[in-house]
C-alpha positions in Angstrom: 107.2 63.3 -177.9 105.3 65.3 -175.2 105.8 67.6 -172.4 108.9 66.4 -170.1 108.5 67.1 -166.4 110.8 69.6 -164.8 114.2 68.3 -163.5 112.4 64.9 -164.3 113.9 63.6 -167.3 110.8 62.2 -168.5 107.2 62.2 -169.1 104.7 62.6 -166.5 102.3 60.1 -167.5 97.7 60.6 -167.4 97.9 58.1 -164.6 101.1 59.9 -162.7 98.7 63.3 -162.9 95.9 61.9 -162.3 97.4 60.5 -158.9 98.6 63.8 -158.0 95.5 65.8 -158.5 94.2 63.1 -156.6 96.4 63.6 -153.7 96.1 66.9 -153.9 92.0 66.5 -152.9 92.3 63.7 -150.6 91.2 65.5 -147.4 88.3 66.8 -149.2 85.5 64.2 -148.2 86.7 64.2 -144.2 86.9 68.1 -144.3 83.1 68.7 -145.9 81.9 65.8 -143.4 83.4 67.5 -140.1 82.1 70.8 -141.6 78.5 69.4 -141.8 78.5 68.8 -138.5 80.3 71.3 -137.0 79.0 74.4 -138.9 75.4 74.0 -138.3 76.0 73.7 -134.3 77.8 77.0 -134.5 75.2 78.9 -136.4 72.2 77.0 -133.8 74.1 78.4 -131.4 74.8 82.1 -132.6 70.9 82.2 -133.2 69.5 81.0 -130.3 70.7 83.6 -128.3 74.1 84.9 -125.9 73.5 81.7 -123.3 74.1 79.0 -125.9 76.9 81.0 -127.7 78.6 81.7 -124.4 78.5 77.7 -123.6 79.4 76.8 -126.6 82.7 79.5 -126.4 83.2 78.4 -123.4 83.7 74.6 -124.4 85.5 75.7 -127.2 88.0 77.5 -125.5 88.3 74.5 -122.9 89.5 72.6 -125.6 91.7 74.9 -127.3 93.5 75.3 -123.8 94.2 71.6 -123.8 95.7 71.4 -127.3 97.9 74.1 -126.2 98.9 73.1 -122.8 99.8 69.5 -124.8 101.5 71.0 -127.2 104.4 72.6 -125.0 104.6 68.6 -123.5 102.6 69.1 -120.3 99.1 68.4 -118.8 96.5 70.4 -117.4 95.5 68.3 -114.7 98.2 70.1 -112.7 100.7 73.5 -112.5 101.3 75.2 -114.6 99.2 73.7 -117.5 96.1 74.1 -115.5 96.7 77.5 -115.6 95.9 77.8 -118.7 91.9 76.7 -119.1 91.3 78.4 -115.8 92.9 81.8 -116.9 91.0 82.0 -119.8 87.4 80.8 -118.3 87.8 83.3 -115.9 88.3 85.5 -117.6 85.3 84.5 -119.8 83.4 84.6 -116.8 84.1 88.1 -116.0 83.4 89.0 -119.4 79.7 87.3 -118.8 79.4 89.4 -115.3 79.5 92.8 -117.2 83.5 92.9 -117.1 84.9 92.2 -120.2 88.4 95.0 -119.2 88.6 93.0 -116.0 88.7 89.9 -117.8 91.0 91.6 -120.3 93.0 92.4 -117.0 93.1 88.4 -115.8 94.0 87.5 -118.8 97.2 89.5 -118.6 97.9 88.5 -114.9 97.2 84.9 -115.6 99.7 85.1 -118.6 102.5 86.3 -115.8 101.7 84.0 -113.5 101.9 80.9 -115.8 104.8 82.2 -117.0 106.3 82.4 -113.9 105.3 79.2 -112.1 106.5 77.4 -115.6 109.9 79.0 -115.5 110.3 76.9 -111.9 110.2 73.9 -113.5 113.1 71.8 -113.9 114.7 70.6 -116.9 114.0 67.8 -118.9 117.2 66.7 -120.3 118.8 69.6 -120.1 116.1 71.5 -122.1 114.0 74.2 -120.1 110.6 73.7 -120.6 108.8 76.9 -122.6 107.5 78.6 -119.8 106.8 82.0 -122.1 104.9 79.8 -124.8 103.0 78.3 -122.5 101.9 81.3 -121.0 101.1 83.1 -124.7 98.2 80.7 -124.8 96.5 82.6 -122.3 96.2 85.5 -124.3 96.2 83.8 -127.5 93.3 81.8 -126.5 91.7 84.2 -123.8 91.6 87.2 -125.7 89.8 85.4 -129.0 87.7 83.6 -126.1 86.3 87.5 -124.4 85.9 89.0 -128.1 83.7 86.3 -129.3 81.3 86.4 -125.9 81.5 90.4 -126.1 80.5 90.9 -129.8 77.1 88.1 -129.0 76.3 90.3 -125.8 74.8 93.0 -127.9 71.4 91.9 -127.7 70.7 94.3 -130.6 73.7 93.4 -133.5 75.0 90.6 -131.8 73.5 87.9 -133.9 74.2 89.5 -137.1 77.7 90.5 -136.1 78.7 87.2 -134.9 77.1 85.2 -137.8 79.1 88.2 -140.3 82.4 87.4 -138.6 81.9 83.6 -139.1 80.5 83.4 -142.5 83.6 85.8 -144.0 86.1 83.5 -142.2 84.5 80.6 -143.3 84.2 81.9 -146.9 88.2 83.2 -146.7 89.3 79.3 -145.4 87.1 77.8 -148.2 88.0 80.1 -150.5 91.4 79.8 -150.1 91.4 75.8 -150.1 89.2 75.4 -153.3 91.8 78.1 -155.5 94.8 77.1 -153.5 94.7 73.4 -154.7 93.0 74.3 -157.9 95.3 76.7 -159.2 98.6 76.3 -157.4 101.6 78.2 -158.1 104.3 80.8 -156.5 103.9 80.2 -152.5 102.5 82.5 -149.9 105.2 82.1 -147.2 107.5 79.1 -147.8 109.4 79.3 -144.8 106.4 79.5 -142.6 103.8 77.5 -144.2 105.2 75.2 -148.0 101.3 75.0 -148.9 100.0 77.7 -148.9 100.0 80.2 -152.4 99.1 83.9 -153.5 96.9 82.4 -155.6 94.9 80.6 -152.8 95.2 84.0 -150.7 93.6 85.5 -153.4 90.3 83.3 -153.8 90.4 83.5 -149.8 90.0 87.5 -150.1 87.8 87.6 -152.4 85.3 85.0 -151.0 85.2 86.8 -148.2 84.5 89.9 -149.9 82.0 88.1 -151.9 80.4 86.7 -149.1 80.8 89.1 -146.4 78.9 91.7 -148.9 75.8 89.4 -149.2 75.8 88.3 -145.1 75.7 92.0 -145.2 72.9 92.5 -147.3 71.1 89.9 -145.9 71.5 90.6 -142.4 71.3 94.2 -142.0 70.3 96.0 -145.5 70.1 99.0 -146.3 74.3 100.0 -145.6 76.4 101.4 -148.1 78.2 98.3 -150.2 81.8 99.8 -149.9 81.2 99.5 -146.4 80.3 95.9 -145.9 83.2 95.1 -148.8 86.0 96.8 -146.4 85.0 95.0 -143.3 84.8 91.5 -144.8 88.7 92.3 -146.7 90.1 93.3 -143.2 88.5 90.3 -141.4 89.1 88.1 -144.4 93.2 89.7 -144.2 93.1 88.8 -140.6 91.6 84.8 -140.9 94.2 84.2 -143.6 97.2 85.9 -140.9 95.8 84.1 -138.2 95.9 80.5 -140.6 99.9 81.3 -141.1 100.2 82.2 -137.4 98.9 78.5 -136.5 101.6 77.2 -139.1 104.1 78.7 -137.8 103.3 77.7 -134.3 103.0 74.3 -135.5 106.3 74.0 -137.3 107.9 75.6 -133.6 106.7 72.9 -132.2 107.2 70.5 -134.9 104.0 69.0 -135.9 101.4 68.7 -138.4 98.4 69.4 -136.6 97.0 70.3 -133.2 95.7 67.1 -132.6 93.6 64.7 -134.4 90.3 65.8 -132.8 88.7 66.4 -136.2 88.6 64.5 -139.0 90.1 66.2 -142.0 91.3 69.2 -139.8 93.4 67.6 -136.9 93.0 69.8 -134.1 90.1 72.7 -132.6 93.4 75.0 -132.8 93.6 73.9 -136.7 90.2 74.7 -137.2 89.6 77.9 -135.5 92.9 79.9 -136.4 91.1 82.3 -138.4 88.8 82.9 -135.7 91.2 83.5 -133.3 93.1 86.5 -135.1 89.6 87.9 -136.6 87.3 88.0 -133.9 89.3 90.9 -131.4 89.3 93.0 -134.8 85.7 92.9 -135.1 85.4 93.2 -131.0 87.2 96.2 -131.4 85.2 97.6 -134.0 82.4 97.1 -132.6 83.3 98.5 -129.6 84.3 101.6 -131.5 80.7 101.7 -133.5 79.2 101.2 -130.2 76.1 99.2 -128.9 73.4 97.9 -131.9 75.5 98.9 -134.8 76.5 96.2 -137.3 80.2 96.5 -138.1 79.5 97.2 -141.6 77.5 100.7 -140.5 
């Protein structure tokens, strides 16, 4: 008689499971098209030199202010919103002067004064408006925003450990998807984010491992393997925290994505979680390491 489905009672039918696995891939074709595009205009810009990179954070984190600022209900054509983008590009601009701890510093101050002027605001039917959220996008954004235009700076590993950081998140997200939805099974972090399973985390670590040791390789030989393997786990642990971070901040505010910027991945904020929670680790290791040192060495 067959196989009956779980709390069904009855058969799943070829054409049922075919429908499912079929769901299940649906996003596929719009995710690899916005990937073609986007990916190559990161990595032009990560080769061609700091000037480029630091335009193209700088856009980036432009955009990533406006999904915010949006997503707590306001605008940032006016206070407080507008506090938000010009917190965090100053701050970026400092960080392009020679003054990445002052921009550090604005970030902070610009977080307390958002928060402040916010908290001003009056009610909207009978619901305070959330001043404090608001104001964690400075730092959420800002601090992402200085790591990735510090870590390109480095005239001498800057390239390689900018392109390392990117490759091993890229590799964890991919990795993740492709096992995830291949394999299924017992979830990550139901309350936070229903999609997401320890089998996917798995494939996601050890992508990036697999990766990050040949970006390695490739980029800087001549390190010991171990090395390059540790960095690309902790970056790789730190893209896949940052993903359930951005579903959780999504379910406080109740949506599915950021916005519907990109095809297949909704919002900039959707697409760059990883990014955001990976890049000050590797800003601080580099730092640490010092100037012309890969952050494998």
């Amino acid at each position: 008689m067959g196989l009956a489905a779980a709390g069904g009672g009855g058969q799943r039918s070829p054409a049922s499971s075919g429908e499912t696995s079929s769901r299940r891939w649906s996003d596929l074709r719009k995710r690899v098209l916005s990937a073609l595009v986007l990916g190559p205009a990161a990595l032009a810009c990560i080769w061609l030199g700091a000037a480029p990179w630091t335009a193209l954070v700088a856009a980036a984190a432009a955009v990533l202010a406006w999904e915010w600022v949006h997503l707590c209900g306001l605008s940032t054509r006016a206070p407080p919103g507008i506090a938000v983008p010009v917190a965090v590009l100053a701050a970026g601009a400092l960080a392009v002067a020679g003054s990445p701890l002052g921009g550090l510093a604005l970030l902070f101050v610009g977080f307390g004064l958002t928060w402040l002027r916010a908290a001003r605001l009056p009610r909207r039917n009978g619901v305070a408006l959330p001043a404090g959220t608001l104001a964690a996008g400075v730092l959420y954004i800002g601090i992402a925003g200085l790591a990735l235009i510090v870590l390109r700076a480095d005239n001498d590993a800057g390239r390689a450990n900018v392109l390392f950081l990117f490759l091993v998140v890229w590799a964890s997200d991919i990795g993740a998807y492709a096992v995830g939805r291949a394999l299924g099974g017992p979830k990550l972090a139901p309350a936070v984010s229903p999609n997401k399973t320890w089998s996917g985390a798995a494939g996601g670590l050890v992508a990036a491992v697999l990766v990050g040791t040949g970006a390695a390789a490739a980029l800087a030989p001549g390190g010991e393997v171990w090395r390059s393997m540790a960095v690309a786990a902790l970056l790789g642990v730190m893209a896949q925290a940052g993903d359930l971070l951005e579903s959780w901040i999504k379910r406080r505010f109740d949506v599915k994505d950021t916005s519907r910027l990109i095809p297949g991945h909704g919002g900039l904020l959707d697409r760059l979680d990883g990014v955001l929670a990976a890049a000050p680790v590797a800003a601080l290791m580099a730092a640490a390491l010092g100037q012309g040192t890969p952050l494998w060495r």
